[in-house]
N, C-alpha and C positions, 0 to 999 in steps of 0.2 A: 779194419782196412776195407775199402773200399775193391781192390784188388789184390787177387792172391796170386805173387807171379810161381810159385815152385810147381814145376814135373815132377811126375814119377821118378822120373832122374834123378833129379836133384835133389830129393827125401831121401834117396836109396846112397846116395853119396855123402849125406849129412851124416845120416843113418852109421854108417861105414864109418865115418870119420870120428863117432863116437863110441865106436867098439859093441853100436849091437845091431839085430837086423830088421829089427818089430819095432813101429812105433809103440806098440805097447809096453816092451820090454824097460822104457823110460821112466813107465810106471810101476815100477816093481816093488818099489820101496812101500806103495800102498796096498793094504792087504786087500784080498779075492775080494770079500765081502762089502767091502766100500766104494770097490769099481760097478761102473753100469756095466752089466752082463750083455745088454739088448741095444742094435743101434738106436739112436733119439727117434721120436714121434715124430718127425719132420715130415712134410708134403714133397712131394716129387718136387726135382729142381726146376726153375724157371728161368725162364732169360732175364737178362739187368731189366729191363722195361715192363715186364711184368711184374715183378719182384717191387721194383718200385710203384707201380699200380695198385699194388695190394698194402703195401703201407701207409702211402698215401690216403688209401679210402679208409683204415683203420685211422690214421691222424685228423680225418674229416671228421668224425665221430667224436672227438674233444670239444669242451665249450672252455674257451680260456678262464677262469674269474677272473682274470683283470680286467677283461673285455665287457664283465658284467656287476649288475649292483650283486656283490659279495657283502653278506651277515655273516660269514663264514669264519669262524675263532678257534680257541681252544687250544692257541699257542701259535697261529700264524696267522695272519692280518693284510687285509688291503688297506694300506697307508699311501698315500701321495707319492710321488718321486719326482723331484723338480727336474727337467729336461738336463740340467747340467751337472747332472750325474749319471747317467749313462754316457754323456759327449764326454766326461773327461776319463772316465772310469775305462771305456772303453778303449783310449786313445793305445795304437801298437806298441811303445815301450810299456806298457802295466801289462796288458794281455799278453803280451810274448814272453815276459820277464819269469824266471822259475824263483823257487825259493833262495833263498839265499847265501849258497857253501861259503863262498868266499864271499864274505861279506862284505866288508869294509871297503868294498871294491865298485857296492852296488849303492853309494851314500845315497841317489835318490829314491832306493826303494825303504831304505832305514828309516831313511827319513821320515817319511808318509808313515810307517810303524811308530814309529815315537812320534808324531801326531794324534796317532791312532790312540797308544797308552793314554797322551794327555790329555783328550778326551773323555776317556770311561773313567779314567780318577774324578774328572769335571764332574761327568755324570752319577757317580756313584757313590761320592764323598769321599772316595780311598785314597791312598798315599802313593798304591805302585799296582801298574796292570799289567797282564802279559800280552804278546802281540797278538792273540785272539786262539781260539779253540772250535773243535767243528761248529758246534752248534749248541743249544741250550740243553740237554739234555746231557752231552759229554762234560759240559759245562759244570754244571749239577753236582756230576759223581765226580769230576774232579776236583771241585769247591771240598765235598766230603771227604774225598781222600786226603787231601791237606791238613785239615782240619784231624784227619785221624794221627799223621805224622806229628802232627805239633802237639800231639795231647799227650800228654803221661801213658805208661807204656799198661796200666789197669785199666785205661778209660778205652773202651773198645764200641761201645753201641752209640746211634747215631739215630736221634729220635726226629722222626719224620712227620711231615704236619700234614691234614691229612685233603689240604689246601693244595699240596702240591702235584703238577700235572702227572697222570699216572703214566705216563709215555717215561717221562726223568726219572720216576720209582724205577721203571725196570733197568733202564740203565744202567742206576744205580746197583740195582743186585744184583745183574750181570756182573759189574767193576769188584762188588764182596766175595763173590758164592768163591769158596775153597778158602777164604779170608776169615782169621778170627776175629769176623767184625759182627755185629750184631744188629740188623735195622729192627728201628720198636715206633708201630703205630699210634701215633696220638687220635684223640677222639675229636669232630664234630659238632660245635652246638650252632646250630642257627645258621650254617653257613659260613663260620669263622671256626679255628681252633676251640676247644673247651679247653679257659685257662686253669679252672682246676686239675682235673685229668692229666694237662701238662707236665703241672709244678709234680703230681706225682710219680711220671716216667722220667721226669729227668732228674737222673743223680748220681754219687760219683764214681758211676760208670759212665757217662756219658762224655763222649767227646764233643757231639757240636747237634745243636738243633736247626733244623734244614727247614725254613720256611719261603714260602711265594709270595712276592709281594705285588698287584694285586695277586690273592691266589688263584687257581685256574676255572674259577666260578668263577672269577670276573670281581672278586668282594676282598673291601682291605683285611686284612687281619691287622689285628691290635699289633703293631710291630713293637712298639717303647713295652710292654708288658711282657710281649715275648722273650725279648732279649734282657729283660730284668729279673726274670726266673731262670733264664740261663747262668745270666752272671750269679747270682747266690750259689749256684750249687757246681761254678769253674767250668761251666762250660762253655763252649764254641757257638755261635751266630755265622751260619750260614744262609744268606740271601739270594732266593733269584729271582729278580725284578724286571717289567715291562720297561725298557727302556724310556718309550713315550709317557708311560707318569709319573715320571721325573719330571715334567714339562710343572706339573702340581704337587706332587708328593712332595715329605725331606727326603732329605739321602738319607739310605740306610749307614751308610757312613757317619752322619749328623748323629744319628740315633743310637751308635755304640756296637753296629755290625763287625762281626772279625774280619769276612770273607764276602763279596760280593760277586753274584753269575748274574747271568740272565742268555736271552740268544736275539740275536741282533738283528736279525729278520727285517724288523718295525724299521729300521734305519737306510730305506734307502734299497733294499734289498727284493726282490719281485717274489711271490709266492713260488712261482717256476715250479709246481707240481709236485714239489717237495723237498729242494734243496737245489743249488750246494745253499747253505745258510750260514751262518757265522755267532760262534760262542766267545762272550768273554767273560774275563776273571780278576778281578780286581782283591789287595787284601794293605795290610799295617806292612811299612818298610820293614818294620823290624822281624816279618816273614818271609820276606821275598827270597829268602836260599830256600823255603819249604815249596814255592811258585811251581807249576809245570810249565813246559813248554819254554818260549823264549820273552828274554827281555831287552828292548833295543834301549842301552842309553846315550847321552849328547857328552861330548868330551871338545876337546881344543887338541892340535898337532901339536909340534914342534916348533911353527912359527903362529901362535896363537888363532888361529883360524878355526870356528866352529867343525866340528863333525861326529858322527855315529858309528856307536860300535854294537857289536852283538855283547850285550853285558854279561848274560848267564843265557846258558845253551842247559838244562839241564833235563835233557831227552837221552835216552837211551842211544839214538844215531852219536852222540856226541862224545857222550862220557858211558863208564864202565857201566851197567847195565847194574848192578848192582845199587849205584846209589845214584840211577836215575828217577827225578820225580814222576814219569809217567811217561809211557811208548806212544804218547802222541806226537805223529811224525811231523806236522803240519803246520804252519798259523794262517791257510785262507789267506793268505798276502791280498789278492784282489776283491776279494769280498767285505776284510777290512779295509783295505783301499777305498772301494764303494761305500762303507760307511761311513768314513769320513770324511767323505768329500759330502754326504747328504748331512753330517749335523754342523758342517763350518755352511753348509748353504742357508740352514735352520737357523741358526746363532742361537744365542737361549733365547730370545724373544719368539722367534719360528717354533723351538720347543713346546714353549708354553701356548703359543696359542693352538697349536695342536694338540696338545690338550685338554686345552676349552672346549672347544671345539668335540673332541670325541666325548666325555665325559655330556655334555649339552644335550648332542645328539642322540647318546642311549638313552638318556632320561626320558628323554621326548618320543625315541621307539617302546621305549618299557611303560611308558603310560598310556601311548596306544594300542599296544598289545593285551593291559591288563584289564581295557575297556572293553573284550573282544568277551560274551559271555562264554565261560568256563575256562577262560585263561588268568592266571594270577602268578605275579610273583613269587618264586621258590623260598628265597630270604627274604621274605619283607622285615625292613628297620636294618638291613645288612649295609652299608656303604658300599657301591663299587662304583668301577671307574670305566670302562668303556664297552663291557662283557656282564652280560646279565643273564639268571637260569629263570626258563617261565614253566609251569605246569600248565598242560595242554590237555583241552578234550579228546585228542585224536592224536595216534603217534605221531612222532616226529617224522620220521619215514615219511607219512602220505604230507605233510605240509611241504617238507622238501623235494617231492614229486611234482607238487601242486605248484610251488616258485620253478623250479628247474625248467616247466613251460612254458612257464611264464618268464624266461629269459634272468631268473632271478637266481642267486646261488643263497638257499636257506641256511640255517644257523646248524650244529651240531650237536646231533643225537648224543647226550653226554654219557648215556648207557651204552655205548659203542668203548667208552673208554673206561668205563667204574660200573658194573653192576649196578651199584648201590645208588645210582644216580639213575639208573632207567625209567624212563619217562621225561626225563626235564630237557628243555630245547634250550641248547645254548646259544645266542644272538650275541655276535658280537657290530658294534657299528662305529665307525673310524670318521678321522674327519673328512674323507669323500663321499659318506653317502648326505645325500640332498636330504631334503624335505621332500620333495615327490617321489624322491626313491623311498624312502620309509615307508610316505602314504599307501603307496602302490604295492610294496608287501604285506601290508597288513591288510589292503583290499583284498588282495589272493585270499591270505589266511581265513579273515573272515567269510569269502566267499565259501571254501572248503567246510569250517564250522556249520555254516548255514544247510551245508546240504546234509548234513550227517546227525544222526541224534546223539546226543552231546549227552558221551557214556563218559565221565571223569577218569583218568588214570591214576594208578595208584599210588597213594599219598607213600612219601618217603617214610622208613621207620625214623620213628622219634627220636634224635639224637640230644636232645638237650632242651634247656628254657627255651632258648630262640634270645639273641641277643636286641635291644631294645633303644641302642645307637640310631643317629638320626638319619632319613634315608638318602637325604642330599648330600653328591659332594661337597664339604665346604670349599665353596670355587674362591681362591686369590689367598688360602691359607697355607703352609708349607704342609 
């Protein structure tokens, strides 16, 4: 609130009107130990125009990325956004408009939702989507929670590949710890899953194996082999996929996926510093009572006239809490809104060539990065698609120092998010950065190299052969 109108009076009358005389008192129910003892650290009070002087100069101190060339990856992206999706996205009936209790009341916000679904089925090769989830990571663990519902009441562990972004791992164990579930690590060879190693964690125990598709290295994993070891030994395919390589990919769909996530960001969505973002979840008709969240379907009235209804609500707000599929209260109505209104502006030809287009672009940043002496490719012979890992003479830290000056937002410290990855600079590059935007990062970097004696950082432990796949996307292949 920008203003706080209650007196002393007027607390002392609330106060009174609820039978006690402390604001404290309200909080009784939580014990001594959990309350703060000590007023907050707060600065002596200030007038509104100070106050606002002082944010103001702290808000001065931000550099937008979008404002700038962004390499910046690792699960969120500077993609495009064609101007007529903030103009309609923004328009007062979407932005005023709340979720939707009475539904069938709000057909044009249903609407836009069952657009929304028959989209990401489009996108993902599935049968039935739900009208979206926070983000990709809640996305994730609720792909897996599904996945655990539908599986035989033995199949309890949920083998995770080790491709997937480590941000959705914790999620994930966040959504199990107290749960008789069991997550079980698969190995690394080269930058992709080791399909031996696999075939031998997954068995029947196993309710569903959780792959990235590209993974968060930015490199395909073998998908038709992944989900071919699954299916021998009954278990589950769970996918969460970059929406934009889809523009080049197949559907995991095509390929025999049970469950399809990802987080929609890529679609339309602005970085905005970290959210609000947009999850969705796509799976087989013949699972959609196991679904979280909601599903808007299309029906005829009484005198045959098209309309939408809320099909299955099966959230906790709605039905007994007992055999709700998950206390996600939400589906981002306007975030999904924003999204599809960015992929009917894309059509699938727009899809695909942003795709080209990004895949083109890393290629042509990862060649001149690998010419930069004592920089090289982390998977070389690996495939990927718009996100590539480099091993650096010099930490990632000072290169990202060294762009940030340079008005540039570098790639991501990937040891920030995996130990076991410290040392490697993730770059990711979309289809807005240019040709001179490339150039001009890689001048910084080399500049920096130049000035420093070029100590190698430390080679990764050896996780496997090194897979021997070709290193080009095959561009115009599904």
């Amino acid at each position: 609130m920008t203003y706080i109108p209650h007196t002393q009076d007027d607390i002392q009358a609330m106060l009174a009107a609820v039978g006690v005389s402390r604001i404290e008192d309200l909080f009784g129910a939580i014990p001594e130990g959990l309350r703060l003892a000590r007023p907050l650290d707060l600065p002596p009070a200030e007038s509104e125009i100070e106050v606002l002087r002082d944010i103001s100069a702290l808000a001065d101190r931000n550099r937008a990325a979008g404002s700038r060339s962004s390499f910046l990856g690792g699960g969120i992206y500077d993609h495009a956004i064609p101007s007529v999706v903030p103009a309609l996205a923004g328009r007062s009936e979407f932005v005023t408009s709340y979720t939707p209790y009475q539904a069938e009341i709000s057909q044009g916000v249903l609407q836009t939702i069952y657009e929304f679904q028959t989209m990401v089925c489009e996108l993902t090769g599935m049968e039935a989507a739900n009208a979206s989830l926070y983000d990709g990571g809640s996305a994730v663990a609720e792909g897996a929670m599904m996945a655990l519902r539908l599986a035989a009441d033995d199949r309890h562990r949920v083998v995770v590949l080790p491709g997937v972004n480590p941000l959705y791992r914790r999620v994930l164990e966040t959504y199990v710890e107290g749960l008789p579930v069991q997550v079980v690590d698969a190995r690394m060879d080269g930058g992709a899953v080791d399909l031996t190693d696999l075939g031998k964690r997954v068995s029947s125990k196993t309710a569903c194996v959780l792959v990235q598709y590209p993974n968060w290295l930015g490199n395909l994993e073998p998908l038709t082999e992944i989900i071919s070891i699954a299916r021998e030994r009954g278990a589950r395919v769970v996918v969460s996929l970059d929406p934009v390589a889809m523009g080049l990919l197949k559907r995991p769909g095509d390929l025999g996926a049970d469950i399809v996530v990802g987080e929609g960001q890529s679609l339309g969505i602005p970085m905005s510093g970290g959210g609000p973002y947009l999850g969705f979840l796509a799976a087989r008709m013949k699972d959609i009572r196991q679904m979280p969240g909601r599903i808007v379907g299309a029906t005829v009235d009484a005198e045959g006239r098209r309309g939408y209804v809320l099909t299955f609500q099966t959230r906790e707000q709605h039905i007994r809490r007992a055999r709700a599929t998950s206390n996600i209260c939400t589906n981002q109505a306007l975030v999904a809104l924003t999204a599809t209104i960015h992929m009917a502006a894309l059509g699938k030809g727009g899809l695909r060539e942003t795709a080209v287009q990004c895949a083109q672009k890393a290629r042509y940043a990862a060649e001149r990065l690998s010419a930069i002496p004592g920089f090289s490719l982390a998977f070389p012979g690996v495939p990927f698609f718009k996100e590539f890992a480099v091993r650096t003479p010099v930490r990632p830290a000072v290169l990202n120092r060294a762009l940030s000056k340079a008005g540039i937002v570098g790639g991501l410290d990937a040891g920030t998010l995996d130990k076991k990855m410290k040392g490697l600079w993730l770059v990711a590059v979309t289809e807005k950065r240019t040709r001179e935007e490339i150039d001009r990062m890689v001048d910084v970097v080399s500049a920096v190299v130049s000035k420093r004696k070029l100590t190698p950082t430390l080679a990764l432990p050896r996780q496997g052969g090194g897979d021997k796949r070709e290193t080009h996307l095959p561009l115009g292949r599904g």
